[in-house]
Each structure stands twice: as C-alpha cells, then as structure tokens.
C-alpha positions in Angstrom: 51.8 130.9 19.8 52.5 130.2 23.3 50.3 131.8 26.2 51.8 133.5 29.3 50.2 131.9 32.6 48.1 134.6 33.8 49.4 134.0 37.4 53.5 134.9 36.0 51.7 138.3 34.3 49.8 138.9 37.7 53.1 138.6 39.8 55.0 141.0 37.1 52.9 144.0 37.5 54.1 144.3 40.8 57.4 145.4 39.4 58.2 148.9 37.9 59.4 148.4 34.8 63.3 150.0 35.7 63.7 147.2 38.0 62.8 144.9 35.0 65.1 146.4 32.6 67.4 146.2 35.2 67.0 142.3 36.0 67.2 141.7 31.9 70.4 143.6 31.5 72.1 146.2 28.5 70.5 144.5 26.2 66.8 144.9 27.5 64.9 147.7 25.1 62.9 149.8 26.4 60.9 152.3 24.7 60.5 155.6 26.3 59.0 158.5 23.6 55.6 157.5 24.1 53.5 159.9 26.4 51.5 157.9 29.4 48.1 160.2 29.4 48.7 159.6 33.9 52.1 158.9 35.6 49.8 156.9 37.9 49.7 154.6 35.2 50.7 151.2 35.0 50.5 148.7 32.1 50.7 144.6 31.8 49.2 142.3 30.0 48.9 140.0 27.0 49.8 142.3 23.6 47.4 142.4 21.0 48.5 143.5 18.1 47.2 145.9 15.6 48.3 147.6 12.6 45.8 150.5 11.0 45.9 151.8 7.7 46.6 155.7 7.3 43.8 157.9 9.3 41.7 155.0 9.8 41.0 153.2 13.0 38.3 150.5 11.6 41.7 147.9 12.3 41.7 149.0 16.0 37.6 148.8 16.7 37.6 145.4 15.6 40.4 144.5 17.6 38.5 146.4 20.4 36.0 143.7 19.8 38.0 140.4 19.5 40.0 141.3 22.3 39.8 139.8 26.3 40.2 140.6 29.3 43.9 141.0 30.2 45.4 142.1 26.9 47.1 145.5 25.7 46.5 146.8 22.5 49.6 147.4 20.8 49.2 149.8 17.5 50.9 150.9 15.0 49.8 153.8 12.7 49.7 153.4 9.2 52.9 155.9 7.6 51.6 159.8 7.8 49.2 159.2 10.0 47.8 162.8 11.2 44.6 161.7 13.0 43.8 160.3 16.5 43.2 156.5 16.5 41.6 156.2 20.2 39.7 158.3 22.4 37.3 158.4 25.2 34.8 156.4 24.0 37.4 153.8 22.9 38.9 153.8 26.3 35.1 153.1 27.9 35.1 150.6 25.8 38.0 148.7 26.9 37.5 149.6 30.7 34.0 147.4 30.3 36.0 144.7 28.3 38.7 144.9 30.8 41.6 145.4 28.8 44.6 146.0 30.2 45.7 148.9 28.3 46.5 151.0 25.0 49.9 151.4 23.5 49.5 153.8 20.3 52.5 154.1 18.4 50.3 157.3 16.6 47.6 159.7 17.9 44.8 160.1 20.5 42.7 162.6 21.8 40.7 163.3 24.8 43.5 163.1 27.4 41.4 164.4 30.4 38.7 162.3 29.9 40.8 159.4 29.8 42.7 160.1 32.9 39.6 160.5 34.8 38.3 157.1 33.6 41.7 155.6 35.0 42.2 153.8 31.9 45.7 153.5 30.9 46.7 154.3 27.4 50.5 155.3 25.5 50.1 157.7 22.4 53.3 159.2 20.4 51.2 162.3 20.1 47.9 164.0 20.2 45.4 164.9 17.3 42.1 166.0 17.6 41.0 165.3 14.0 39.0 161.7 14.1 39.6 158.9 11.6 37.7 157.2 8.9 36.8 153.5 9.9 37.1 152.2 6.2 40.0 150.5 5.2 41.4 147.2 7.0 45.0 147.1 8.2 46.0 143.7 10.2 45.5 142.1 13.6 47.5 139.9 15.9 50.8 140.2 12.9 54.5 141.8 14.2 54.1 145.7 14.8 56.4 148.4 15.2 56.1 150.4 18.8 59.2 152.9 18.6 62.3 150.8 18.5 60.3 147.6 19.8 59.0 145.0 17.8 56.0 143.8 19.3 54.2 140.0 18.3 51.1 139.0 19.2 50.9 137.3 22.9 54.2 139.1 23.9 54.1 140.9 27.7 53.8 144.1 27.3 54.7 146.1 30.4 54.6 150.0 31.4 54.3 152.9 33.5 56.0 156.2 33.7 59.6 155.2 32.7 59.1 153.6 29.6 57.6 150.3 27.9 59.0 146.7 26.9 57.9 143.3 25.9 58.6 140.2 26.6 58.3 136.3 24.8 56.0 134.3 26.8 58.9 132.0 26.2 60.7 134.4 28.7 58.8 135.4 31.3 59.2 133.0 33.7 63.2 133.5 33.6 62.4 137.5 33.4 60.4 137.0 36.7 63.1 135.3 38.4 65.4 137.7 37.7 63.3 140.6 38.5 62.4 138.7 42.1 65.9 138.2 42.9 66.9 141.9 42.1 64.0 143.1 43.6 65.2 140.8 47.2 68.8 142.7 46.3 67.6 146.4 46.4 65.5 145.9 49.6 68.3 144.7 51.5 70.5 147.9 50.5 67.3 150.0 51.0 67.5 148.5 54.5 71.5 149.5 55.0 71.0 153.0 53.5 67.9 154.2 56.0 70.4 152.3 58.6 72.5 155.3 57.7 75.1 153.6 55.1 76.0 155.5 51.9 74.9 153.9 49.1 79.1 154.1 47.6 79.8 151.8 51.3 77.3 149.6 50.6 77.9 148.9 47.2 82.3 148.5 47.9 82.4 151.6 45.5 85.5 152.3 46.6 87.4 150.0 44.7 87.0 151.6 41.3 88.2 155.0 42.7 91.5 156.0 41.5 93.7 155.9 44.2 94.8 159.7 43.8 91.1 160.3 44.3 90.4 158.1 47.2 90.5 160.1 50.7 93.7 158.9 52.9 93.2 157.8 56.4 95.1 160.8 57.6 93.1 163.2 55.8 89.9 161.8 57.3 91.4 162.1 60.8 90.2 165.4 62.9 94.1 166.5 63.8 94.4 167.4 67.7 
C-alpha cells in the first residue's frame, strides 16, 4: 500500500474541499449526507478503515488503538445498525492519540460534548443507545462511506461541504491541480473587489444568445 508524504497531506488541508472537487473535475465524488457535529470543522488525513458488525463497536476501539497520529477513521456500520458507534469518550481518545478525525457512515452520540472538545467527527445520524463491544468486523479492508469507496491509506478530506478521498497514488497530481485553481480564483477575486462582474471577468458573454445580449444602443443614456 503506498503512503502519502505527510508534507503533500499537510499542504492539502489548506484547501476547502469545493476547490478540490473543483480542480479534480465531473467526475470527482463527493459525499455530502453525512452531518459534521461543527461547520468549523475540517478533516485530512490518512483513512483508516473500519468495518463494525451490527450494534457493536469492539471493531472501531481496536482501531482506536492501532491507529496514529494523522489518520481518519473511516467506518462503516454493520447493515441495521440502530446504535451509536462513537462518542465523547471515543473522541478523547483520539484527541490524545492525535487522530485526525471520525467519518461514521452510522451513529454517534454526544454531539455537544464533542464540539466542545474540537474534535472533528462525520456521523449519518445520531443514536443515543450504546453498542455491545463483542463481535469483530474488519480493519484496514475497502469500506463503504455513502457513495465513496474508501481503502485503507486513501486521503480522506472534509469540512462543511462534503467529503472525498483520494489514492495516495494521486495526490500529488490532485495537489497541483488544486494549487493552480486555487492561483486562478485569487486572481478573479482580485478583478471582482476591483469592481469587475464576475460574467466580465469570466468572457460570459459569449454563451449569451444574441437575442438576449444587451445592444450597444440600449446601454447608451439617449440625450
């Protein structure tokens, strides 16, 4: 499995993740039915993956402990899953460990405490009925997140807008792209508090029928 530099993943999180999708084009997925416990909140890092049998979150403690410094844990609930898989003391846990982050494809709990610790952390929904820690799921094996398949050392990235991941494989081409877009829309943000419309700037015009486009006459003040 090949490892993401950690310098490429430190230089990515400066980026919101709608200029990423952005850079990577159509075809970029993006995942956006999870609920981010703080808007404030901003998730990249190294994807651990985890998969958890029904109601039971022994799966996710003992990634919890095999996991370093960096990484996102990336679950997905076993099928009817009704109970929450991570909580506040979960979420100390991984603020000590320095994780990077939670992604839940399932349930947590304890949403207040968890935004005051500043830990970041995805969930599909809330639950307040704990879990058995008895039955083993699967670690560090392809999981489901929403309409993203997630593999073990992927870059997982997040915030407000949604989530993604990409191959280590990619990243550095992901970066480039995301740098050179990111170069673009400064430059226009420049022209637009210049006073430019954003249509000027971007030669809009051109794609306006011409039975729609304003004439020169009409546009002149008449004496």
């Amino acid at each position: 499995m090949a490892m993401a530099p950690a310098t490429q993943i430190d230089q990515l999180k400066q980026f919101p993740i709608c200029q990423v999708s952005d850079a990577l084009g159509p075809t970029c997925l993006v995942e956006t039915a999870l609920n981010l416990l703080d808007s404030k909140f901003h998730i990249c890092g190294r994807a651990f993956t985890v998969k958890c049998a029904p109601n039971d979150n022994l799966t996710l403690h003992h990634a919890l402990h095999l996991a370093e410094p960096g990484d996102v844990l990336v679950v997905e609930s076993g099928i009817g899953c009704s109970s929450a898989l991570w909580g506040e003391l979960m979420s100390i846990s991984a603020t000590t460990r320095r994780l990077a982050g939670t992604v839940i494809d399932g349930a947590a709990r304890d949403r207040v405490k968890i935004q005051q610790l500043g830990y970041p952390v995805f969930a599909r929904r809330f639950a307040v009925r704990k879990t058995r820690k008895e039955q083993y799921g699967a670690i560090q094996c392809s999981v489901r997140c929403g309409q993203l398949t997630v593999n073990p050392g992927d870059i997982l990235l997040g915030d407000a807008d949604g989530i993604l991941a990409i191959s280590p494989e990619k990243l550095q081409d992901t970066l480039a792209l995301t740098i050179e877009l990111a170069r673009k829309e400064d430059k226009i943000e420049i022209q637009i508090e210049s006073g430019k419309s954003i249509f000027e700037i971007l030669g809009l015009s051109r794609n306006v029928p011409k039975e729609n486009a304003l004439s020169q006459s009409n546009s002149t003040d008449k004496p």
